[in-house]
Every structure is written in structure tokens, then in C-alpha cells.
N, C-alpha and C positions, 0 to 999 in steps of 0.2 A: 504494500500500500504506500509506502512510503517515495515510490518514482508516481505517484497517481496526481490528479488535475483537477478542479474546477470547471464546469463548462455549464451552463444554463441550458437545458433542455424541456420540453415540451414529451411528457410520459403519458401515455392511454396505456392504464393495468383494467382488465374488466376486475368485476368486483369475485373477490373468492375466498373462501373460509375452508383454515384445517386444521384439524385437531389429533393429537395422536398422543401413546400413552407406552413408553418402552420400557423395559425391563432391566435395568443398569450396574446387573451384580457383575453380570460375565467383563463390562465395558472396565468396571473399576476394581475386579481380582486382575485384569491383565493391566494394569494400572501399579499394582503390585499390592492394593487394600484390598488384603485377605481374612486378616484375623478377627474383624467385628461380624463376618461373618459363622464364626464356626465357636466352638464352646472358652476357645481361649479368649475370646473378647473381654477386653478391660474397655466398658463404658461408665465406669465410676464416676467420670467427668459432669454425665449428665442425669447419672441416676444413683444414688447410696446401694441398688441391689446390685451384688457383683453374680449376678446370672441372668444377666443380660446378652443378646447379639442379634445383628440385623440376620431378620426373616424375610425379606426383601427389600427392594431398593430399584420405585418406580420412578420415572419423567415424565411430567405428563405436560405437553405444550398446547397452547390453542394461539391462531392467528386470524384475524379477517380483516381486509383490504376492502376497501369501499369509499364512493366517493367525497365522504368529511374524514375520512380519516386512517388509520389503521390499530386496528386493539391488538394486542399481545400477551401470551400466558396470563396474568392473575391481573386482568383488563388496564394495562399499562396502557393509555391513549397516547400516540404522537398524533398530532395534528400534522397537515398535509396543505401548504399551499399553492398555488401555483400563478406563478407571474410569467412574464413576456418570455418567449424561449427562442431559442437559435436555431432549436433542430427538433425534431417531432420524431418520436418512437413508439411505435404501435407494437401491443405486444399482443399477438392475436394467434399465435403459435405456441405449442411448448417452450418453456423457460423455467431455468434455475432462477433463484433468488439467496439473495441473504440480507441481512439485517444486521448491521454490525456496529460497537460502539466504538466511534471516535476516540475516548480520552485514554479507553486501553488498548485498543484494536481486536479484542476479541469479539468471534461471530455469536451473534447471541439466537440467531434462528437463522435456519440454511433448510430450503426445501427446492422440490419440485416443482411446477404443474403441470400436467399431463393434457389437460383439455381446456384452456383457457375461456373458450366459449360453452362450456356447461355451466349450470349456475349453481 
């Protein structure tokens, strides 16, 4: 991101909402967090019983895109405005997206969409 640019464009997203809900034991044992999983977990930290350990470990995201705005997981609204543009982009095909924050550079949603004109 850091060789990237500035340019004023003109974006047509049709409107689209998705939600999904993954499963993130296997993602964060190959992460090398193992042990809150299985009977040696020390969660002391956040509980006095020491017979504690994660029995799972869900994600669950929601997004929807539309024309005031866009809401994200636990209804974070960015507003969305649009002024005068240089260049017009229709996106009326499949596309990636992501959603990323400036101050840290991490992707905070990254998807799909597979049929832009379904609604």
C-alpha cells in the first residue's frame, strides 16, 4: 500500500449484503495457540476456575453496501459520499473487495461477489 495514490473517482457498487460465521480453532492452532484449547489451559486471567478451555472459537462477520452507506460486523456505519469524479467505475461483474484501515493497514473484511446483479 505504501507505493499507492489518490485519485477521485466516480464508483457504481449495486447494493449487496453478506454474512458469514467461520470456525477459527484450526486458523489459530496453526497460529501456534494451542493450549486454551485442550485440558492444559491456564485461563486464570479471566476466570478464578482453573478448569477452564476454549470449546470453540467462532467469527462471525456481517456486511451490507447500499446507497447511504455501508454497515459492518456489530453495525459499524461509514458513511459514503460522493463528489465530482475523474473516472466512472461500474462494477456490474464479479469482484473482490476489501475494506481496510488506514492508521494500521490491516484488512478488516476481504470478500467476494459472485453475482453483483442478484439482490
Amino acid at each position: 500500500m505504501d507505493s499507492s495514490f489518490s485519485r477521485k473517482i466516480h464508483l457504481t457498487l449495486p447494493r449487496f449484503s453478506l454474512d458469514g460465521s467461520y470456525d477459527v480453532e484450526k486458523t489459530l492452532r496453526k497460529l501456534g495457540i494451542n493450549d486454551v484449547f485442550t485440558n492444559h489451559a491456564n485461563l486464570t486471567g479471566i476466570s478464578g476456575d482453573r478448569n477452564l478451555k476454549v470449546s470453540k472459537a467462532i467469527h462471525k462477520a456481517y456486511l451490507n453496501v447500499h446507497e447511504n452507506g455501508t454497515e459492518a460486523a456489530a453495525v459499524t456505519v461509514i458513511e459514503v459520499c460522493l463528489y465530482s469524479a475523474s473516472k466512472h467505475i461500474k462494477c456490474d461483474r464479479p469482484f473482490i473487495f476489501l475494506i481496510c484501515d488506514e492508521w494500521n493497514k490491516s484488512i478488516l473484511f476481504m470478500g467476494r461477489l459472485k453475482n453483483p446483479s442478484k439482490k
